[in-house]
DRENLO-390636 format. One line per field, with one value per residue: y, x, z of N, C-alpha, C in turn; residue in one letter. Coordinates in steps of 0.2 Angstrom, whole numbers. Atoms other than C-alpha are relative to their C-alpha. Example, Ala and Ser with C-alpha at 12.3 -4.5 7.8 and 13.67 -1.06 7.14 Angstrom:
n.c2	c(-6,-6)
n.c1	c(4,-4)
n.c3	c(0,-1)
ca.c2	c(-22,-5)
ca.c1	c(62,68)
ca.c3	c(39,36)
c.c2	c(6,5)
c.c1	c(4,-4)
c.c3	c(0,3)
code	c(A,S)
//
This chain:
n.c2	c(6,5,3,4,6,3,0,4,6,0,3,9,2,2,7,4,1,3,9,4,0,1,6,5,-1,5,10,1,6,4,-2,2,7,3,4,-1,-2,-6,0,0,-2,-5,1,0,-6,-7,-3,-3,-7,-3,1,-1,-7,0,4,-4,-5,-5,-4,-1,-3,-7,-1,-3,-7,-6,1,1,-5,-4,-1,-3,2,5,-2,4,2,1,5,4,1,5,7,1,1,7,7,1,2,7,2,2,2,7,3,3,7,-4,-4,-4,-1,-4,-6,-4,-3,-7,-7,-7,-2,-5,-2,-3,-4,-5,-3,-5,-4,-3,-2,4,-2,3,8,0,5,6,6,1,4,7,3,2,3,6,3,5,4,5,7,-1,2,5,7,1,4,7,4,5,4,5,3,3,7,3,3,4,5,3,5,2,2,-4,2,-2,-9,-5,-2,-3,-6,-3,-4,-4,-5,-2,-5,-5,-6,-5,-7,-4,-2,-6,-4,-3,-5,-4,-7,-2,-2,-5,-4,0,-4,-8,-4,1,-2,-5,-3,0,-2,-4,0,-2,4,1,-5,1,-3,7,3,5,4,2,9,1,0,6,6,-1,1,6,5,-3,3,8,1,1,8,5,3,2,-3,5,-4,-2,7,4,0,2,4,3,-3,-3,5,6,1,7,-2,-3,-7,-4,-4,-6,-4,-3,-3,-7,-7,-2,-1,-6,-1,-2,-6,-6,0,-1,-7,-4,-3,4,3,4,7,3,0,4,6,1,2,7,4,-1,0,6,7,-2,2,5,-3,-8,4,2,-7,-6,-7,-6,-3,-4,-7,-4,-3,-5,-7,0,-3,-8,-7,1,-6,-5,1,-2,-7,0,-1,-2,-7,-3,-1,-4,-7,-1,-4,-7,-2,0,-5,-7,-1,-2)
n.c1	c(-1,-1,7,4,-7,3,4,0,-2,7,5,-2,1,5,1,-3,4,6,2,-1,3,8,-3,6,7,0,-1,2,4,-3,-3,4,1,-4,-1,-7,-4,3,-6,0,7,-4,-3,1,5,-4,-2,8,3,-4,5,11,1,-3,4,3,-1,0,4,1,-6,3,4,-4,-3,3,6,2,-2,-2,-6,-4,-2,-2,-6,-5,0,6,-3,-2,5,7,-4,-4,5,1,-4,-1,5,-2,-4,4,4,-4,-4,6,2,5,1,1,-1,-6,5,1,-7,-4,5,0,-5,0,5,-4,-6,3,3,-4,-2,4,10,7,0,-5,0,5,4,3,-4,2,6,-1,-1,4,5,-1,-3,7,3,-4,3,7,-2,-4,3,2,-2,0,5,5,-5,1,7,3,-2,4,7,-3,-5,0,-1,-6,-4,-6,-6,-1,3,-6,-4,0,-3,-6,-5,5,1,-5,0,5,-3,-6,4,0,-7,-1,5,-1,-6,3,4,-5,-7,2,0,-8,0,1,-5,-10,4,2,-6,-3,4,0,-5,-1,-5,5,4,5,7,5,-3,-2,-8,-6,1,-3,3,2,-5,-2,8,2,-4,2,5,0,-5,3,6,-5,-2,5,3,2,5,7,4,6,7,5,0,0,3,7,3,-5,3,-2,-3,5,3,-7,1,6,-1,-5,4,3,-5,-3,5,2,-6,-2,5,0,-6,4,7,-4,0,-4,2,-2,2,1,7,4,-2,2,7,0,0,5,7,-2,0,8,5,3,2,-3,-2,-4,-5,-1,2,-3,-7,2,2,-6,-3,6,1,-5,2,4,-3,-8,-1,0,-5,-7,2,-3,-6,-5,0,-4,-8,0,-3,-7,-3,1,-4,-7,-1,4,-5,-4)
n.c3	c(3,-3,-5,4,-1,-7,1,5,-3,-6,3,3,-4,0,5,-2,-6,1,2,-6,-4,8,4,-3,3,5,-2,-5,3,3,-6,-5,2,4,8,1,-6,0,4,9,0,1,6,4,-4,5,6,4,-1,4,6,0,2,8,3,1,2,-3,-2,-8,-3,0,-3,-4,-1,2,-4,-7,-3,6,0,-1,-8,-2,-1,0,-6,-1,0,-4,-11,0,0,-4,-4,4,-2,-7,-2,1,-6,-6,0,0,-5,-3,4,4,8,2,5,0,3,-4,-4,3,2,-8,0,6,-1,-7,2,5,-6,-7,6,4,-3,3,5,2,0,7,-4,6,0,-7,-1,2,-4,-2,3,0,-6,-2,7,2,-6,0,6,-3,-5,3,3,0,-1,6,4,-3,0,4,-1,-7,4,6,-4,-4,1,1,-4,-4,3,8,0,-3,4,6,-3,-3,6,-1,-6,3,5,-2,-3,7,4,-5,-4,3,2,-3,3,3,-4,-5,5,5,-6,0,7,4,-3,3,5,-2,-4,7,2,-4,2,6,5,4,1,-5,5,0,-4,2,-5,6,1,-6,-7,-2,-3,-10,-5,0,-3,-6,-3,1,-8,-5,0,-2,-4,0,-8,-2,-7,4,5,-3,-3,5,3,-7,-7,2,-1,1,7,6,6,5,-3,0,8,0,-2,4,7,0,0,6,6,-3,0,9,3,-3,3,9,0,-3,-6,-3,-5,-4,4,-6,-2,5,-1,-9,0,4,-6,-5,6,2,-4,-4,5,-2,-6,-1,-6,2,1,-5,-1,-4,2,5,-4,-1,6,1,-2,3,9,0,-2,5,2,-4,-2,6,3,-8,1,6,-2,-6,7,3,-4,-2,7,1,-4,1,5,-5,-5,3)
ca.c2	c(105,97,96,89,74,71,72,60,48,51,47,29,27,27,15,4,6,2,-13,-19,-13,-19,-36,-43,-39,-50,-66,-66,-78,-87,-89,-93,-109,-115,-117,-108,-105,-89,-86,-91,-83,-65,-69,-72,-55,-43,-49,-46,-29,-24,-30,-24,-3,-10,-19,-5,10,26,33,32,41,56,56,58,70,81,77,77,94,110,110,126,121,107,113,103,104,103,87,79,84,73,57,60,59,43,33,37,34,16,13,14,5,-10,-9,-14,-27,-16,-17,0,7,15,26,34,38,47,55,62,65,77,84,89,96,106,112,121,128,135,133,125,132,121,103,97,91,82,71,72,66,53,46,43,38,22,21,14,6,-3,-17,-15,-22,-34,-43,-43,-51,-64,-69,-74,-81,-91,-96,-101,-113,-119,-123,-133,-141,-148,-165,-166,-172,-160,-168,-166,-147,-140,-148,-140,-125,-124,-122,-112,-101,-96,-90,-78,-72,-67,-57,-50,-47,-36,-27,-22,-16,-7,4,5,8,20,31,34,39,51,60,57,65,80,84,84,95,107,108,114,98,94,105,107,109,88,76,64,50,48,29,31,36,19,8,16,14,-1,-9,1,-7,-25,-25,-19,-34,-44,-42,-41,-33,-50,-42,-37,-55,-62,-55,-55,-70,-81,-69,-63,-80,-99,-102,-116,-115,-111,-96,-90,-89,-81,-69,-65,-64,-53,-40,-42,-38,-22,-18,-19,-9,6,4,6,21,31,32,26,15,5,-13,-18,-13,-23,-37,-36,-36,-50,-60,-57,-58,-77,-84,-75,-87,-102,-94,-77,-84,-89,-70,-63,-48,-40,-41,-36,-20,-16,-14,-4,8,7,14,29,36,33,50,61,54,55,72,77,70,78,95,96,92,104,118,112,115,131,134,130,140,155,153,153)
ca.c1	c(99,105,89,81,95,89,74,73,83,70,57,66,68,50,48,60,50,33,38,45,32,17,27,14,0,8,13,4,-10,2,11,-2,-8,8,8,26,40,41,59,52,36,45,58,45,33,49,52,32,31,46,36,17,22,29,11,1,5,6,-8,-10,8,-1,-13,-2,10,-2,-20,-17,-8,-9,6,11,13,20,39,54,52,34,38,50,41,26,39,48,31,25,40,41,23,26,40,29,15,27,34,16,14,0,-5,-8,-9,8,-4,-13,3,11,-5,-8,10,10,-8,0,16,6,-7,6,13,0,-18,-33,-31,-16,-25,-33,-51,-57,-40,-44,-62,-57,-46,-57,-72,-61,-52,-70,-73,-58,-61,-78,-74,-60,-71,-86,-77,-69,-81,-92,-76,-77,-94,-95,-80,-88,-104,-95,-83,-92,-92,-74,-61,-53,-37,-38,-46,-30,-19,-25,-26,-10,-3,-19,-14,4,-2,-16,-2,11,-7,-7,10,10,-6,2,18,7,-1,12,27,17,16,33,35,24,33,49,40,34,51,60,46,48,66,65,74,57,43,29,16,13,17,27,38,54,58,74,63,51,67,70,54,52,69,65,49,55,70,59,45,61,66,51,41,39,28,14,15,11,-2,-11,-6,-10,-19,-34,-40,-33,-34,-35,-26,-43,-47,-30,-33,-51,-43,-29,-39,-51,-39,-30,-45,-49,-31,-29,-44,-39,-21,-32,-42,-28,-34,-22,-30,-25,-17,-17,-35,-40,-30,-35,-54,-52,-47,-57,-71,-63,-64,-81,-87,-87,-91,-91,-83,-70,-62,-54,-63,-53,-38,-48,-53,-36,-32,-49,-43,-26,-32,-44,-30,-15,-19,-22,-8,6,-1,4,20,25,16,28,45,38,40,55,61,54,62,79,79,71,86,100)
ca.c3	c(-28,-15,-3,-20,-19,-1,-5,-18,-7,7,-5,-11,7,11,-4,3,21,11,2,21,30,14,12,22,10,-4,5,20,12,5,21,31,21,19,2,1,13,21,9,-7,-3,-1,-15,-27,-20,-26,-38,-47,-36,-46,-62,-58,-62,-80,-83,-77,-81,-71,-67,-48,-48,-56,-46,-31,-38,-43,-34,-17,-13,-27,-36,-34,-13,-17,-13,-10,8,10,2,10,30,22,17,33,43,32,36,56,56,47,58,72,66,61,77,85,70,64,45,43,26,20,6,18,28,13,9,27,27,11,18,36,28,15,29,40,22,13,24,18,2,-2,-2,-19,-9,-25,-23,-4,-5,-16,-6,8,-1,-5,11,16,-2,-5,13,11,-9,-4,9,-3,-16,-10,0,-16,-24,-9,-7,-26,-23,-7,-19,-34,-23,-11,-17,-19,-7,6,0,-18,-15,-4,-16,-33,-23,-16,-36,-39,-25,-32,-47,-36,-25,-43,-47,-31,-28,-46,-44,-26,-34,-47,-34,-20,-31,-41,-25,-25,-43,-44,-27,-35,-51,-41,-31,-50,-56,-40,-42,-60,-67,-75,-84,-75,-91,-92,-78,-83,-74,-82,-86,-72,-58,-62,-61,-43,-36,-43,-37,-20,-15,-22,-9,4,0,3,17,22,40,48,65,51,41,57,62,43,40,57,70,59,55,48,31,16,3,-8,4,2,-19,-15,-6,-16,-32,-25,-17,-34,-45,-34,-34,-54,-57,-47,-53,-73,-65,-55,-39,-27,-13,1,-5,15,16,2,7,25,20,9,22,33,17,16,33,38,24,37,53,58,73,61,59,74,78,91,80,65,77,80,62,59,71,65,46,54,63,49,41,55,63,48,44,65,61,44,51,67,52,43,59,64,44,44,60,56,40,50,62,48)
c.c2	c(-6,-4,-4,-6,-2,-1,-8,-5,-2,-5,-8,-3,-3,-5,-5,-3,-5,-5,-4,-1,-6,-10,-4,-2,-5,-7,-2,-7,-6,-4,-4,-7,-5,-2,2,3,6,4,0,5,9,1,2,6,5,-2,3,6,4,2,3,8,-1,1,5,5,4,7,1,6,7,4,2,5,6,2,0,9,6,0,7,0,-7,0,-7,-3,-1,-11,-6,-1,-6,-8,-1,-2,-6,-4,0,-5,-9,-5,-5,-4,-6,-5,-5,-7,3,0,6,3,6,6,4,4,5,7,6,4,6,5,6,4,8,7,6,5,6,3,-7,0,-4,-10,2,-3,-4,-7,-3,-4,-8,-4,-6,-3,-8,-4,-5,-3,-5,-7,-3,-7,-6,-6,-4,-7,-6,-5,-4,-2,-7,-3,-3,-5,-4,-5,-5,-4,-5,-8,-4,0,6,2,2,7,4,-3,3,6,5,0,5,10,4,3,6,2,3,6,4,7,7,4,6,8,4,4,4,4,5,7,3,3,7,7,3,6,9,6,3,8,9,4,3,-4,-3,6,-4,-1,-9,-4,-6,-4,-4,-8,3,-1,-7,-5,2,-1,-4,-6,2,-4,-8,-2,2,-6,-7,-1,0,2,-7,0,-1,-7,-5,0,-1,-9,-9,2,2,-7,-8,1,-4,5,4,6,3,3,5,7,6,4,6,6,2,6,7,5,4,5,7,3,3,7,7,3,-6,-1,-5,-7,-4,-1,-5,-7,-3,-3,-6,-8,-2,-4,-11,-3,2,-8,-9,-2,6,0,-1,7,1,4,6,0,5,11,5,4,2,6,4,5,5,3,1,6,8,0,3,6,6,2,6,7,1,-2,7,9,-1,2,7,3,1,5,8,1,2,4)
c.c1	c(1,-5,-4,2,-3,-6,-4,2,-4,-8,0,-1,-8,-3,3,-4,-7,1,2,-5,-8,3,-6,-6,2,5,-4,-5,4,6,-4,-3,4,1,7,4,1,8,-1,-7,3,5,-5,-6,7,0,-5,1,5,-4,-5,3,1,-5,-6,-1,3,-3,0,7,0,-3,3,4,-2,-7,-2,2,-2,8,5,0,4,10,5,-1,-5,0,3,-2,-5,4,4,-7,-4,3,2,-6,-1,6,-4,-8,3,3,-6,-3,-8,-1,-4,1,6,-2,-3,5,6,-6,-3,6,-1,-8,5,5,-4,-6,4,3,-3,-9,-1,1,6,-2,-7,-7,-4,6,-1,-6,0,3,-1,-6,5,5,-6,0,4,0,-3,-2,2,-4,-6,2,4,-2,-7,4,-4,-6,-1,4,-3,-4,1,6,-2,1,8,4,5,7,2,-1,7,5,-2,1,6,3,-6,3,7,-2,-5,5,6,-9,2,4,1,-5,4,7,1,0,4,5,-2,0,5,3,-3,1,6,-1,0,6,6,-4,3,7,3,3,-6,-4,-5,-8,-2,6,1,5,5,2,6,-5,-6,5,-1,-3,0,5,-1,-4,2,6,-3,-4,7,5,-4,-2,-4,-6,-7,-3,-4,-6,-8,0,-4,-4,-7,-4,4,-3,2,3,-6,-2,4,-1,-5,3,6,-2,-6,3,0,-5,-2,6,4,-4,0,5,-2,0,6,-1,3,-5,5,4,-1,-6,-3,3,-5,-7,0,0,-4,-7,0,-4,-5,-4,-2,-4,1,5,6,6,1,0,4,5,0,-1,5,3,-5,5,7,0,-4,4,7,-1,-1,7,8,1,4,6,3,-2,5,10,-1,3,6,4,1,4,7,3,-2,9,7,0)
c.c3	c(5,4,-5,1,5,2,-3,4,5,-4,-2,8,3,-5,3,8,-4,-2,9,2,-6,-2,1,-5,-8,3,6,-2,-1,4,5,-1,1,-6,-2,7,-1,-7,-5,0,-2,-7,-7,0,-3,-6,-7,4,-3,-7,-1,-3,-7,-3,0,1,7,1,8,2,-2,4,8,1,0,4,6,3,-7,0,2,11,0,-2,3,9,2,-2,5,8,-4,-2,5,6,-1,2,8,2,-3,3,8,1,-1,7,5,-4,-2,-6,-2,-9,-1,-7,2,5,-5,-2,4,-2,-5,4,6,-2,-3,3,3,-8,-2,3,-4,-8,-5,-2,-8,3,-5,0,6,2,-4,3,5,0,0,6,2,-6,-1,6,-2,-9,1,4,-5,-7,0,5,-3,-2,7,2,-8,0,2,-4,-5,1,3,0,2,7,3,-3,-6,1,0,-6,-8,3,2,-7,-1,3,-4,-2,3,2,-4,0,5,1,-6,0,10,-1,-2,3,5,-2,-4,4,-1,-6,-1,5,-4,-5,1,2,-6,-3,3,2,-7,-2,-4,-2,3,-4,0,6,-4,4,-4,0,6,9,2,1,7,3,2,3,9,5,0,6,6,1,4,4,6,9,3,6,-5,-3,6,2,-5,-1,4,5,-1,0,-4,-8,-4,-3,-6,3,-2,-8,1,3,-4,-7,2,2,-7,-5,1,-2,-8,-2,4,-3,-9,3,2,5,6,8,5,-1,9,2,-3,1,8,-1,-3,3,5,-3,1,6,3,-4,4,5,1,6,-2,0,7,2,4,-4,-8,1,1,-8,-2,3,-2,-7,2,3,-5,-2,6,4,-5,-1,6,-2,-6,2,3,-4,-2,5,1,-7,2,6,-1,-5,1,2,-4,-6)
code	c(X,X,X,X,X,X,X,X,X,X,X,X,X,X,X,X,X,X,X,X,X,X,X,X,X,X,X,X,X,X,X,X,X,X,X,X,X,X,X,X,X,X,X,X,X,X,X,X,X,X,X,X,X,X,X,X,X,X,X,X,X,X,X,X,X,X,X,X,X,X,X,X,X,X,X,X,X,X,X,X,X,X,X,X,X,X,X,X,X,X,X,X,X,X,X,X,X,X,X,X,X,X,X,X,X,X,X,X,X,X,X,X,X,X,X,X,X,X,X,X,X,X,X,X,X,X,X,X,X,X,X,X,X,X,X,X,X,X,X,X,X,X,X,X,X,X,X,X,X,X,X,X,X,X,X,X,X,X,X,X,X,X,X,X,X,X,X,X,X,X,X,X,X,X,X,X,X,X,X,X,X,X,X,X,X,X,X,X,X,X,X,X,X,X,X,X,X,X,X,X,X,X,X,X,X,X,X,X,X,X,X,X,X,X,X,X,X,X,X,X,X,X,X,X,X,X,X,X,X,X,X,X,X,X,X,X,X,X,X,X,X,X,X,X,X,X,X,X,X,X,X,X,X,X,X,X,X,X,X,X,X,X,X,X,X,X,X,X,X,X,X,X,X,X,X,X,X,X,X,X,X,X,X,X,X,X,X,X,X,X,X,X,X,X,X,X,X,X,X,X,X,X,X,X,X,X,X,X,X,X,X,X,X,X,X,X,X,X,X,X,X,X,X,X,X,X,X,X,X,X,X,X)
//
């Protein structure tokens, strides 16, 4: 009982890490423009990633608890090594100001753990291939999309005034970074539910016949993630928000509304994807749209290489908990 309780706290912990470390992915746009101070921006980002798991469901937190490892490998400890390997390896990607993805770092995490566990035999590769198909699909999407967003403004705007453009935009943009903020919360926050979910399961305080996430464990997530967003991993906001490239205010909506759209409709489907990838590309999608010259390549390069090594690495870490567990429990 008790390793489950530590467990569980492990897992809100990592929640709490990912809204820090992931804050950047719902205000960084918004941040960058200036169209809100960094205070209200944050402020008003918990309090929709709190929001976003209410509005759309909880699918992705299935797909997690059940989809990525077989259930029966998926033991209390097995667990926790994969949520203790996630939040080192977001520690140490925060500390570089890396937006790496914190979904790909629980999902190595739980892989590695479950590896050293059970074998090969122990990973679901239908949850695993999906993954990775959208680890590439979600940028790739993000940038697409709001780089048409923003080329149809470009084309129906042009006439109009600089002046006037940024200020509709800058309220425009608000309401793109609430979508944002709850489509992140949906998917982010949802993560963490359907751990929480599994560890309950794993533990015999739930039946294992239908996954289901108890209405307490979405409060906790979701208060979890929204006090991480706010207090927010400042290292990562600069580097989305300022280093990748400069942004109006109307790039800042295109970007936002395109991540969101990708974001919402994954959040619908249940398959959990990246929201930093899809913000990241988005951004990128935005300020490619004036110059290519305009995106910051070597910084973009660095968070490429950041997102191909986030599951190998996490997996590393949550393996080498995982021995040291088994080691300890050997020894006593």
């Amino acid at each position: 009982m008790y390793i489950t309780i530590g467990a569980i706290s492990s897992a809100l912990l990592f929640d709490f890490v990912n809204g820090f470390h992931d804050s950047a992915n719902a205000i960084a746009t918004v941040v960058g423009t200036r169209t809100l101070k960094p205070l209200h921006a944050v402020t008003m980002a918990s309090i929709t990633n709190f929001i976003g798991p209410f509005i759309f469901g909880t699918a992705v937190a299935a797909t997690v608890g059940k989809g990525i490892i077989q259930p029966e490998f998926a033991t209390t400890e097995v667990i926790l090594a994969g949520l203790i390997g996630a939040i080192v390896w977001n520690l140490i990607t925060w500390y570089f100001g890396l937006p790496s993805s914190s979904s790909h770092a629980l999902i190595g995490g739980l892989i590695g753990s479950a590896l050293i566990s059970g074998g090969i035999q122990a990973i679901v590769f239908e949850g695993l291939e999906k993954t990775i198909v959208f680890m590439v699909a979600s940028p790739a999407l993000g940038f697409f999309m709001a780089f048409i967003l923003a080329i149809l403004l470009v084309y129906f705007l042009k006439r109009k005034k600089p002046r006037s453009i940024n200020k509709v935009f800058g309220k425009l943009q608000i309401c793109s970074s609430i979508f944002f903020s709850l489509t992140h919360g949906a998917n982010d926050g949802q993560k963490t539910m359907g751990v929480i979910t599994a560890l309950l399961i794993a533990g015999g305080f739930l039946e294992s016949t239908e996954f289901v996430v108890p209405i307490w464990v979405i409060l906790s997530a979701a208060i979890a993630i929204g006090l991480g967003t706010f207090f927010g991993g400042w290292r990562i906001v600069k580097t989305m928000a300022f280093k990748l490239t400069d942004l109006k205010p109307y790039q800042g909506f295109c970007a936002e509304t395109g991540g969101g759209v990708i974001l919402a409709a994954m959040a619908w489907l249940g398959i959990p994807v990246s929201t930093t990838q899809a913000i990241s590309g988005a951004i990128m999608g935005v300020g490619a749209t004036r110059r290519l010259s305009a995106v910051r390549w070597g910084v973009g390069k660095r968070i490429i290489y950041a997102w191909i090594i986030t599951i190998p690495a996490s997996a590393a870490i949550a393996a080498l908990v995982f021995v040291v567990f088994s080691f300890f429990t050997y020894m006593l």
